[in-house]
C-alpha positions in Angstrom: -55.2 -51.3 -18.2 -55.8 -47.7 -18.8 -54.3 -47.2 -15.3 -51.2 -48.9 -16.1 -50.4 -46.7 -19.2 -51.4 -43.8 -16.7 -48.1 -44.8 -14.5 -46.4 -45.6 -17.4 -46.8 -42.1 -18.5 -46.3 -41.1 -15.5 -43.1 -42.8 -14.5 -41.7 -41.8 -18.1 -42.0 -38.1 -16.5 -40.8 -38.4 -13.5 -37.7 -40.0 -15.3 -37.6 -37.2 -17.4 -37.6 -34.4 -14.9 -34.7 -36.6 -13.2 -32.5 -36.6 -16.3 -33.5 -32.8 -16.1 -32.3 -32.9 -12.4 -29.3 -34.7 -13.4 -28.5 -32.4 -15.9 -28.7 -29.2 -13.9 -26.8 -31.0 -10.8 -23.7 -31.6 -13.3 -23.8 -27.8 -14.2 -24.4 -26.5 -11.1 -21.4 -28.9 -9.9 -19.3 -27.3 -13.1 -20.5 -23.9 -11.9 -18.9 -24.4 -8.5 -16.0 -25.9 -9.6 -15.2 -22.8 -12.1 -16.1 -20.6 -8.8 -13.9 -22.2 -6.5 -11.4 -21.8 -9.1 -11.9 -18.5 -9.0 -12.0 -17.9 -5.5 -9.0 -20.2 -5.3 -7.5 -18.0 -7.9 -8.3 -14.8 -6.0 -7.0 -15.8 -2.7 -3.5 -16.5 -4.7 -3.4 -12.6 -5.6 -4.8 -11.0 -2.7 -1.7 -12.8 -1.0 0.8 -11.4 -3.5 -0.9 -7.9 -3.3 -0.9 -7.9 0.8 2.9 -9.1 0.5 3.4 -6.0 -1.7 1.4 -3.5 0.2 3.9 -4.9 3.1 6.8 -4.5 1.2 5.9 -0.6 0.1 4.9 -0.2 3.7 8.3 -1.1 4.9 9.9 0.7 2.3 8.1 3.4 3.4 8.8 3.4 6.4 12.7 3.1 5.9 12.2 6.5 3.7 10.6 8.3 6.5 13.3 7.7 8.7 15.8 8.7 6.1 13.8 11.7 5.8 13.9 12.5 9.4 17.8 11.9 9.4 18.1 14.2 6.5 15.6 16.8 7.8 18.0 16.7 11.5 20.9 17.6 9.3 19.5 20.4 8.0 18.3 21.5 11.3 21.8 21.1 12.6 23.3 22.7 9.8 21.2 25.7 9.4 22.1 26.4 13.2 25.5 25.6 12.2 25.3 28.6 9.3 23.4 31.0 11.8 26.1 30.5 14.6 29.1 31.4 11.5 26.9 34.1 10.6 26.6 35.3 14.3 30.3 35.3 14.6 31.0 37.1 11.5 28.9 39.7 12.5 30.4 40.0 16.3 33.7 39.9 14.1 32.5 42.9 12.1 31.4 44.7 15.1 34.8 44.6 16.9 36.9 45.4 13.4 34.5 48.6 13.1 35.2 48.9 16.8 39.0 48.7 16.1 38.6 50.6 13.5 37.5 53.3 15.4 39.6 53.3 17.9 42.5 53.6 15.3 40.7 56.8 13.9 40.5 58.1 17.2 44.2 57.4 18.0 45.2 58.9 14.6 43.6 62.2 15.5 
């Protein structure tokens, strides 16, 4: 008899530590479930963020070319300015040249 109470006991245990078992499964399942979410969740904005970080790239890359085109202007215009000035100074050389020779006729 005694060993029949002894698997009783014993039994009662074991179907203890189950409902224990049971227990943790169903949090551990809750657990994963919130972290799937979450991953789920994270996967969502790291799209959205890499669709940005495209979008800024591109952006970006339309404002370097801008910037080159700009840039090329003022490289063309600068030589542009430099050329005038060159001629305005060859044209101040020959009118002190005329100039000079009028003097020199006057005399």
């Amino acid at each position: 008899m005694n060993s029949i109470s002894e698997k009783e006991k014993k039994l009662l245990e074991t179907l203890d530590k189950l409902k224990k078992l049971e227990n943790i499964k169903q949090d551990k399942i809750l657990e994963l479930e919130n972290l799937a979410n979450q991953k789920n969740q994270l996967e969502i904005e790291k799209k959205e963020i890499e669709q940005r970080y495209n979008s800024i790239q591109q952006e970006n890359q339309a404002l370097k070319l801008k910037f080159d085109d700009f840039k090329k202007k003022e490289i063309k215009e600068k030589k542009k300015e430099d050329q005038f000035s060159q001629k305005i100074d060859e044209l101040n050389q020959e009118t002190d040249n005329l100039m000079e020779e009028i003097d020199k006729w006057q005399m």
